[in-house]
N, C-alpha and C positions, 0 to 999 in steps of 0.2 A: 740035485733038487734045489740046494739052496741057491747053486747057479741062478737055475732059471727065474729064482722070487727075486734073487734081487736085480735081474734084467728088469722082469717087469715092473718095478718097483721104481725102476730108471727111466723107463718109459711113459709110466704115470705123471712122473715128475716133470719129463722133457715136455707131455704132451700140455699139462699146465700150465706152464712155463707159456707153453707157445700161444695157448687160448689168453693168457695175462695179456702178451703183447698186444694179441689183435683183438683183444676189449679196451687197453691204452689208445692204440694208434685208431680206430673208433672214434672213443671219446675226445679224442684231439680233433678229430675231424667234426664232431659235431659241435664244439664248442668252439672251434673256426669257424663253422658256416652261423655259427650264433652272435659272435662277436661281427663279423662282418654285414650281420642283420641289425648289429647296433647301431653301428656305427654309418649307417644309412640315414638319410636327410626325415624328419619326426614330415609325417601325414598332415596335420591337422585338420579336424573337419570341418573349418572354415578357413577358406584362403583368399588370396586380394590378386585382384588379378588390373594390370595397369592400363590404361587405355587413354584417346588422345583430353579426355573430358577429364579422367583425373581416375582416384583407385573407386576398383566396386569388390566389396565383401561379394563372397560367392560361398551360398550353402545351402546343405538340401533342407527338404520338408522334414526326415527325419531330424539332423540337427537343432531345425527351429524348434520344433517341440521336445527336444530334449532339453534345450539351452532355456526354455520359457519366455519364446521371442514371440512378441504378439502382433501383430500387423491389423490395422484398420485406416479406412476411407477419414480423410479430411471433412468437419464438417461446414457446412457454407454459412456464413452470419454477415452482417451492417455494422459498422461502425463508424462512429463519427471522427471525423478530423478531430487532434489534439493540438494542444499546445502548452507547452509546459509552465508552469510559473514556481514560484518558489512565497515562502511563508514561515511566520511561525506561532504558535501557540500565543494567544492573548493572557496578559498575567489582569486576572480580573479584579483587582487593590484597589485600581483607580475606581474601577467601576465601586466598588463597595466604599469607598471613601466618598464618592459622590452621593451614593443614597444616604449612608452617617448626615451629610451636608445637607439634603434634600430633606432629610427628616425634621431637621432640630430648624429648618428654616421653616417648613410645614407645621410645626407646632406653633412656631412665632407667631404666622402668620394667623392660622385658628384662635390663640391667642387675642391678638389685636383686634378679628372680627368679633369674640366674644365682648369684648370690653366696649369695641365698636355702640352693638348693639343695645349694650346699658345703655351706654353716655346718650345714646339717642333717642333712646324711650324717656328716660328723665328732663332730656331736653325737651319732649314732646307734653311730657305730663307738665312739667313747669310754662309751659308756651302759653297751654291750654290753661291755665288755672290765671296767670296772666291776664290773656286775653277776655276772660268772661268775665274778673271781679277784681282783676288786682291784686288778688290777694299772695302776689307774688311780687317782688321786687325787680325794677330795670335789671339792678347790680346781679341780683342771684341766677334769673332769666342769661346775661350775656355770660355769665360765668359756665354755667352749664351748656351754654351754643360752644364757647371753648373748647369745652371738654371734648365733645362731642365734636368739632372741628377738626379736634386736633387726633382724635380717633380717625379721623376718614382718613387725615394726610399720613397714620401710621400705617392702615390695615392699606394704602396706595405703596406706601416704601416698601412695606413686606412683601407683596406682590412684585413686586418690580424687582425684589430677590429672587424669590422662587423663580419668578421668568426671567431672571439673567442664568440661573443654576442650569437651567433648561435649555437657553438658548449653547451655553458653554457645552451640553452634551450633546447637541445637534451637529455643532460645530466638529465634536469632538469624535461621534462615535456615529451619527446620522439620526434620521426621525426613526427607521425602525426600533435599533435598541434602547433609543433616549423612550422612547411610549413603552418599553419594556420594565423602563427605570422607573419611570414615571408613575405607573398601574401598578407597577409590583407583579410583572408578567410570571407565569410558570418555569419560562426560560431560564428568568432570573435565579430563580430557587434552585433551578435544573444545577445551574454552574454554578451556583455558593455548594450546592450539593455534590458537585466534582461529578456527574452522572453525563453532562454536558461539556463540550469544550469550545471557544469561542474561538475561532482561526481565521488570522489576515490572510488574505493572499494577493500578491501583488505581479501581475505579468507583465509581463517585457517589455524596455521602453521601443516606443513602434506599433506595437501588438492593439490592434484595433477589435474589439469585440462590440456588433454591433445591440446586443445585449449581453451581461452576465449568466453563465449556465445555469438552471437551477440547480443541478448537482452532479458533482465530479469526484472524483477519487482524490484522495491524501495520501499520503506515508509520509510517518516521522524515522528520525535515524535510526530509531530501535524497536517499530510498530510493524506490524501487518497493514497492510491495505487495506483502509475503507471509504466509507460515501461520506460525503458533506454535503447539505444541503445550503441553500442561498440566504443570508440576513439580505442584506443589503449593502450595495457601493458605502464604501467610506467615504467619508467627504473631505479628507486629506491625502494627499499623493504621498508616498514613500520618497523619505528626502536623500536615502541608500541607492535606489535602484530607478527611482524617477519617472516610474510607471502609474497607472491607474491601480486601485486597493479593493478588494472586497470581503466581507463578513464574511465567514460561512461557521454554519455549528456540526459538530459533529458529535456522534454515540461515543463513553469511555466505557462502555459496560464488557467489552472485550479483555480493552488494553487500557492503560493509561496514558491520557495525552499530557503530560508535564507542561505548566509555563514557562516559556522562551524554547518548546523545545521547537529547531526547524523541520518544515514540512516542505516537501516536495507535491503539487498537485499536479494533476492531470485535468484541464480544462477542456469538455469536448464544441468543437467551432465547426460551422458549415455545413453540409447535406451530409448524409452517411454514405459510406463507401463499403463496397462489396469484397468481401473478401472472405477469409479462413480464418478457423479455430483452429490454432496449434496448442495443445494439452502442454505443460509444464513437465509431464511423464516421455514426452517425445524429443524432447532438448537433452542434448548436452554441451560442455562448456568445454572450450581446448582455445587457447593461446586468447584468452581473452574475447574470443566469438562464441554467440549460437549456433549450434547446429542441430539439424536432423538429416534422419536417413532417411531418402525415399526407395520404395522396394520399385525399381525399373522392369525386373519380371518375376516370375518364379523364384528365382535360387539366386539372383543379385542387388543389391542393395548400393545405393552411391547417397557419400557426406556431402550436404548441401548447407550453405549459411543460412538466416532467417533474419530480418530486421527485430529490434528491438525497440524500439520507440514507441511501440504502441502494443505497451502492456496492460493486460487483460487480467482477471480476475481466475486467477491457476494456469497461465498460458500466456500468448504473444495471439494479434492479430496480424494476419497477412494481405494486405490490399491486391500486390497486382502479380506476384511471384510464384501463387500455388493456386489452383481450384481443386474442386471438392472431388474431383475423379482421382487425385494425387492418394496415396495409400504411403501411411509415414509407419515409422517404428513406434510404438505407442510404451512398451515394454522390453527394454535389453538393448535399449539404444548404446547405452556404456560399455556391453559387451563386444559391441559394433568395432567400437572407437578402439576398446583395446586390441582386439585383432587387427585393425589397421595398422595400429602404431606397432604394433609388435613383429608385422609383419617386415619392414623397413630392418630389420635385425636378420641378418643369416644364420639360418639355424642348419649346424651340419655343415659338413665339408665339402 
């Protein structure tokens, strides 16, 4: 009896034994066929595929809306030819040192007319008392014509200041802002108030504009883009750059426009030209260029450059390179760009 428990007892054992192995030799099998599923080249659910035009991202409808890849139509706009000029902030000292000047000579000269106008009424009352009885002397009579003389040739000098003061800003700054100076314009309060900014702008020697814009864009080194509108031609050439000069004022209620800081404008010149609104959301930047993706069909998308010179207010305009049937990346363009470049990497063995 005891034989036979501990046969089977041996038998339990051996049969364990044997069920251990082949749960082992199994599990080695399934963790081969797992490592060999590893070590397989990664899917990814966007791939680039190469062609003789250059790489196109290729991915589904699923993808795009997983990834929050947004696709829309180009829309069609006019724009005007540009041309670029450069500038910078007027420091407005002189201008406020000329009206200090303009003032204290504006007093003089009310001054001299006030005392004008005595000396000439007494010379008038004496003439008269004179003339009827005598009862005025040659000696006091020519004393008072003196006086009075010699009034006209003051309140003449003082005038011939204020109108040198004036011609010196004409000269200096032009007739629009000299009548600014002169009236004691809004503008002028504007810019003592720093609400306003006064900006040269001087284009290219060559550069023929058959009138001044009335308003273009600026940006300074450290501003956002905005409008300027038109003063008027300077009436001094830029003795740096040897071009023609013009006024323009601009809003600081954004930003602040510092004096001497330089400005960059954008002058628009000649008939407006047809073209595209590319969205600043549809750009990206790699090796120093613009780019976008245009989607070419369904599930492909190819990196295309963009001109930049004629930048736009949150975007680029495109004159002769895209029309408005063209369907660009508007969101996840950067996603694009990284799957391209990454794709150039071999991944897997």
């Amino acid at each position: 009896m005891k034989r036979a428990s501990k046969l089977a007892l041996f038998v339990l054992i051996l049969g364990c034994l044997a069920a251990l192995l082949v749960w082992a030799f199994l599990e080695q099998r399934g963790e081969l066929a797992r490592e060999k599923e590893r070590d397989q080249p990664i899917k990814p659910p966007m791939r680039v595929v190469s062609t003789e035009r250059g790489n196109l991202v290729v991915l589904g409808k699923t993808t795009m809306a997983k990834s929050g890849i947004r696709v829309e139509p180009l829309k069609e706009t006019a724009q005007y030819g540009e041309v670029t000029a450069y500038g910078s902030v007027v420091d407005i000292r002189e201008l406020l040192d000329w009206l200090e000047s303009y003032a204290k000579a504006e007093g003089v000269l009310e001054k001299s007319r006030a005392e004008l106008e005595v000396s000439q009424n007494e010379y008038l009352r004496l003439k008269g008392l004179h003339d009827d009885s005598h009862n005025v002397s040659d000696k006091a009579l020519q004393a008072a014509e003196g006086v009075w003389r010699s009034g006209k040739a003051q309140v003449r000098a003082d005038e011939a200041s204020t109108g040198n003061l004036r011609s010196i800003a004409r000269q200096h700054w032009g007739i629009v802002i000299t009548g600014w100076l002169v009236e004691r314009n809004t503008n002028i309060d504007r810019l003592i108030r720093q609400e306003r900014a006064l900006i040269q702008i001087t284009v290219p020697p060559g550069t023929s504009l058959p009138s001044p814009p009335r308003s273009i864009r600026i940006k300074g080194a450290t501003s956002t883009p905005r409008g300027a509108v038109l003063v008027s031609p300077s009436p001094r050439m830029n003795p740096n750059i040897q071009g023609f000069s013009y006024y323009y004022l601009a809003s600081t209620e954004r930003e602040s426009l510092l004096p001497g800081m330089n400005i960059t404008a954008s002058l628009p010149v000649g008939t407006k030209m047809k073209g595209v609104y590319i969205p600043s959301s549809a750009v990206v930047w790699w090796q120093g260029k613009a780019w976008i993706y245009l989607q070419r069909n369904e599930e492909q998308f190819e990196r295309m450059e963009i001109p930049t010179e004629h930048a736009v207010q949150d975007g680029f305009f495109a004159a002769n390179s895209l029309s408005r049937s063209d369907r660009v990346v508007v969101t996840g363009a950067q996603l694009l760009l990284s799957e391209e470049l990454r794709s150039q990497i071999k991944i897997g063995g």
